[in-house]
C-alpha positions in Angstrom: -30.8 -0.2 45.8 -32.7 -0.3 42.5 -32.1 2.7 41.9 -28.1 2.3 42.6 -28.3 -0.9 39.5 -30.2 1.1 37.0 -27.6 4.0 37.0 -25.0 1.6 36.9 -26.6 -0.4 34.7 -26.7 3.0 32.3 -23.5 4.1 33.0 -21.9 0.5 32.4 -24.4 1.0 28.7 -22.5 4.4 28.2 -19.1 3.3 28.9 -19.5 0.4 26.5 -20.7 2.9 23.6 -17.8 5.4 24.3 -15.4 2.5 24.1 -16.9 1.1 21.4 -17.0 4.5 19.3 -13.5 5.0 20.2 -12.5 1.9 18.6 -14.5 2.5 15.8 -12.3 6.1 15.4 -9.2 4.6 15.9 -10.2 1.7 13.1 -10.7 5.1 10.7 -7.7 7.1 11.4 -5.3 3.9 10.4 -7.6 3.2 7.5 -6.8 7.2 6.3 -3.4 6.9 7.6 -3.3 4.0 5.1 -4.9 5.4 2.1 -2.5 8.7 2.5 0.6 6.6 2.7 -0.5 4.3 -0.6 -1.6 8.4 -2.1 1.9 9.4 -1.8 3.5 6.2 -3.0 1.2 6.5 -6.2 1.8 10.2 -6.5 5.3 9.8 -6.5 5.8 6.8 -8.3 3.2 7.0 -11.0 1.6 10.4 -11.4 2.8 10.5 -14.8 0.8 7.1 -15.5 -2.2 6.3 -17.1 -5.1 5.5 -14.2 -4.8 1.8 -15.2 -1.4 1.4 -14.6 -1.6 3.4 -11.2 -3.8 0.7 -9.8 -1.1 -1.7 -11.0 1.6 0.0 -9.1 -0.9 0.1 -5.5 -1.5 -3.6 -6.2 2.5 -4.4 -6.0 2.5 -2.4 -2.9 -0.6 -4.5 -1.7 1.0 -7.5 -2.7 4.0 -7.1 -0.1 1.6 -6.3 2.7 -0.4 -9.3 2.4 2.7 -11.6 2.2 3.2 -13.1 5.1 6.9 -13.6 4.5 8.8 -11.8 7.0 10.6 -9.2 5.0 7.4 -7.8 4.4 5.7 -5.0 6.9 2.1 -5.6 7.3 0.8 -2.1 7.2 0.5 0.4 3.9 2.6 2.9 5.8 5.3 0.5 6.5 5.3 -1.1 3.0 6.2 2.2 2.0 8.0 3.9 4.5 10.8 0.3 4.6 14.3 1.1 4.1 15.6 1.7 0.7 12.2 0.2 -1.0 11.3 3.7 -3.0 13.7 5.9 -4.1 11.4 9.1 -3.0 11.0 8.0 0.3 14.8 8.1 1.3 14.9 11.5 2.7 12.6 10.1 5.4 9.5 12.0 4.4 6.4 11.1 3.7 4.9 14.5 3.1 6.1 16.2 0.2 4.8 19.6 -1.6 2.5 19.1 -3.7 2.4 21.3 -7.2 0.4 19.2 -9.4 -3.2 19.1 -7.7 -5.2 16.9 -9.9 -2.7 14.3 -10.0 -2.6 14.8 -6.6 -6.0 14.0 -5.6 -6.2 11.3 -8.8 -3.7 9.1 -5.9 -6.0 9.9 -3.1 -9.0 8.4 -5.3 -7.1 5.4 -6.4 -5.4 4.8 -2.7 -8.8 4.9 -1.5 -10.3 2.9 -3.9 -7.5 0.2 -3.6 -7.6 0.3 0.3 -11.5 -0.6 0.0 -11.6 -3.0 -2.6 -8.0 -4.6 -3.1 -8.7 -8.6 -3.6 -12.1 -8.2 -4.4 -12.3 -5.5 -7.3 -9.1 -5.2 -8.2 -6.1 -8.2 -8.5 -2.9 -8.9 -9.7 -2.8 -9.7 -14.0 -2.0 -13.5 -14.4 1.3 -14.6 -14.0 2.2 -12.3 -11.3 0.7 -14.0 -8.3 4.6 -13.8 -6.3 5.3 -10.1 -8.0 6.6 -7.6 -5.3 8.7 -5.5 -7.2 8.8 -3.0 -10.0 11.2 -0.2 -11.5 10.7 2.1 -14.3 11.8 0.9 -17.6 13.7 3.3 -18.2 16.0 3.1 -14.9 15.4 6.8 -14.0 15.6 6.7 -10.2 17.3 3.4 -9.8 21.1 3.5 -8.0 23.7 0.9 -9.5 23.1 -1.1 -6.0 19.3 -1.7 -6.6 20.1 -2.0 -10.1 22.3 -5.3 -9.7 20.0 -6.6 -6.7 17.2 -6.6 -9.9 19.8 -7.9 -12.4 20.7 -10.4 -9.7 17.5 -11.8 -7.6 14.8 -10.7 -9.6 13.4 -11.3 -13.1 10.1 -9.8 -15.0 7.1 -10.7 -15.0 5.4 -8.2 -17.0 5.4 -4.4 -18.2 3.1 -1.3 -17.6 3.0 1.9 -19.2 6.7 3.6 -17.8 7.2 -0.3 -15.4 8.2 -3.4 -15.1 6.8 -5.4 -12.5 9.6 -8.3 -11.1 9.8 -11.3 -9.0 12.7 -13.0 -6.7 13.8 -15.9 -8.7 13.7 -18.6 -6.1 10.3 -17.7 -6.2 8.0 -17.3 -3.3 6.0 -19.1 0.0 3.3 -17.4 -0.6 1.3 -16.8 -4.6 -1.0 -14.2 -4.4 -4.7 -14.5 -6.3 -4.5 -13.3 -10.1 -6.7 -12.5 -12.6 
């Protein structure tokens, strides 16, 4: 009999561990999942930006996942994959070809970067505590349809390098921490 509770004792010890490693794994693979998603945002949306500016854009995607308001997802990946939110994403597809390598793996530093330290390292400039949107200055990639939902529900809160980063008018529930 003692020898019966000391195997199951063990085997109760190893089932525990193997649970707890699994959990651990699965913990990783949505933290990478993450960081890719936020790597192809930045890489589509900023690559031609200085690395400054880059963090800015991440941080407006940040900023909708920790809103609680409902028209937010609360993942990276569904920040990014939402309907309509980014005009490269509305084929669908989140992996694209990649030509430019070192811009390339420039997003994957920042995305990780971001995913690790975002509200500790890194936070939104003053004044743009309810900022969830941005555009390029220049409107290059914007259809007349998003165009008038700016013009009509959002105005700016302030510009970086090729962006302008926007907020809805009526405000928001929820003010995220600034600088």
């Amino acid at each position: 009999m003692r020898k019966t509770v000391g195997v199951t004792s063990f085997l109760m010890t190893g089932l525990l561990a193997v649970g707890f490693l699994c959990h651990r794994l699965h913990i990783e693979y949505r933290r990478e999942q993450a960081i890719m998603c936020m790597a192809e945002n930045l890489y589509h949306e900023g690559r031609g930006e200085k690395v400054g500016h880059q963090y800015l854009l991440g941080m407006l995607t940040l900023a909708r996942v920790a809103d609680p308001d409902p028209q937010w997802p609360k993942t990276i990946c569904g920040v990014v994959g939402q309907d309509r939110q980014f005009s490269w994403t509305l084929d669908y597809r989140l992996a694209t070809k990649r030509g430019e390598q070192e811009k390339w793996e420039k997003a994957k530093f920042i995305a990780r970067d971001l995913v690790l330290h975002a509200w500790v390292r890194f936070l939104l400039p003053r004044g743009w505590a309810c900022a969830r949107f941005y555009k390029r200055t220049d409107g290059k990639g914007v259809s007349k349809k998003s165009q008038k939902f700016f013009d009509a529900r959002l105005f700016p809160v302030g510009q970086f390098g090729s962006h302008s980063a926007f907020q809805e008018r009526r405000g928001c529930k929820y003010p995220l921490p600034t600088t």
